[in-house]
N, C-alpha and C positions, 0 to 999 in steps of 0.2 A: 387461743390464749385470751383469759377475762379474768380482770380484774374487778370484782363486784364490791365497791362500796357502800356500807349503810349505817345507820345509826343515828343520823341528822335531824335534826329537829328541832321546833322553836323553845326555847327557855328565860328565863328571868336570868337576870345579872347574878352572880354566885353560886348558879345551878350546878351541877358535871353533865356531863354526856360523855359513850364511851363509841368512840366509831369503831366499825368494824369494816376488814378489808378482806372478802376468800378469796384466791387462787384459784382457778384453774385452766386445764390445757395444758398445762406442762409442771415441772416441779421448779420451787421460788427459792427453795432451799438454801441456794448458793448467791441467792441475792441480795444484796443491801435492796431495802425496803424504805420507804420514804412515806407522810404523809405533805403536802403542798396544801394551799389556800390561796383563793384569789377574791376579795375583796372588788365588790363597782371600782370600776373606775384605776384599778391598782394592778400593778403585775404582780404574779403568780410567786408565791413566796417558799421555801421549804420551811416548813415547823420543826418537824423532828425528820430522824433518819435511824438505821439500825443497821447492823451488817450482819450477816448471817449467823452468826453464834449468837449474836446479841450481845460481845465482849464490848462495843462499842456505840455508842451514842451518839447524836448530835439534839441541841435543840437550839432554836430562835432564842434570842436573849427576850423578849417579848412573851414566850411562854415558860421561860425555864421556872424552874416550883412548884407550876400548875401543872401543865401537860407531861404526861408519862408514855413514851414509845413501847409495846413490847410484840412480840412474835411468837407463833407456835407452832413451828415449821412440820409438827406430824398432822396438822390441820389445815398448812398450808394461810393461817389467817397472819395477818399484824391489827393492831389493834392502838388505838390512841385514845386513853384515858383524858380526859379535861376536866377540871376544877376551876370551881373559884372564875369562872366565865366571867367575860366582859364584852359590855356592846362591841368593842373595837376587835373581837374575836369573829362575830359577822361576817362569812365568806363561805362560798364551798370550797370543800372540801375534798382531797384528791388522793387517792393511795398510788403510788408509783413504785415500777422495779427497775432496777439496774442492775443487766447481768451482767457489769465486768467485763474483763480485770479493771478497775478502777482504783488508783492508790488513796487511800486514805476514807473518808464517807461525805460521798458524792453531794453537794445540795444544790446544784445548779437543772434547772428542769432538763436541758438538753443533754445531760448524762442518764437521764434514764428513758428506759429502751419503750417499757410498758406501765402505760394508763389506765388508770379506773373511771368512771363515771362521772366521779362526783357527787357529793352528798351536801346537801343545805344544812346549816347552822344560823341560828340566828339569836340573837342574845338580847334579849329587852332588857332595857333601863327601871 
């Protein structure tokens, strides 16, 4: 079971970047989907979140407007859009699954089951 994330890389303040997260080893399908960040020195944060349909959402008040969560469970990827980037954006970056049952959309790290890599971000001023 792997979690491959990538997308990561250095940018200027108001750039986008679009991470990408594939699957595999098993099917995600039925997973709330999550992207996390952890900043030096800071604990591990959830940004966004999704739950298997995609009917529902979650984001950081920190990102909401800029970052966009979405999924495309025949490809097994999720995917997080960013905009409008800011130094304090700075952290890697983590795709997570949670296979449930979980009531509601999970954002605490030890509700999910499987971890990705990690991918660098980093946002010049």
């Amino acid at each position: 079971v792997q979690l491959q994330a990538s997308g990561g890389g250095l940018v200027q303040a108001g750039d986008s970047l679009r991470l990408s997260c594939a699957a595999s080893g098993r099917t995600f399908n039925r997973d709330t989907m999550a992207w996390f960040r952890q900043a030096p020195g800071k604990e591990r944060e959830c940004v966004a979140a999704i739950t298997w349909s995609g009917g529902v959402t979650y984001y950081a008040d920190s990102v909401k407007g800029r970052f966009t969560i979405s999924r495309d469970n025949a490809k097994n990827t999720v995917y997080l859009q960013m905009s409008s980037l800011k130094p304090e954006d700075t952290a890697v970056y983590y795709c997570a699954a949670d296979s449930g049952p979980t009531l509601g959309v999970p954002r605490r790290s030890y509700e999910y089951d499987y971890w990705g890599q990690g991918t660098l971000v980093t946002v010049s001023s």
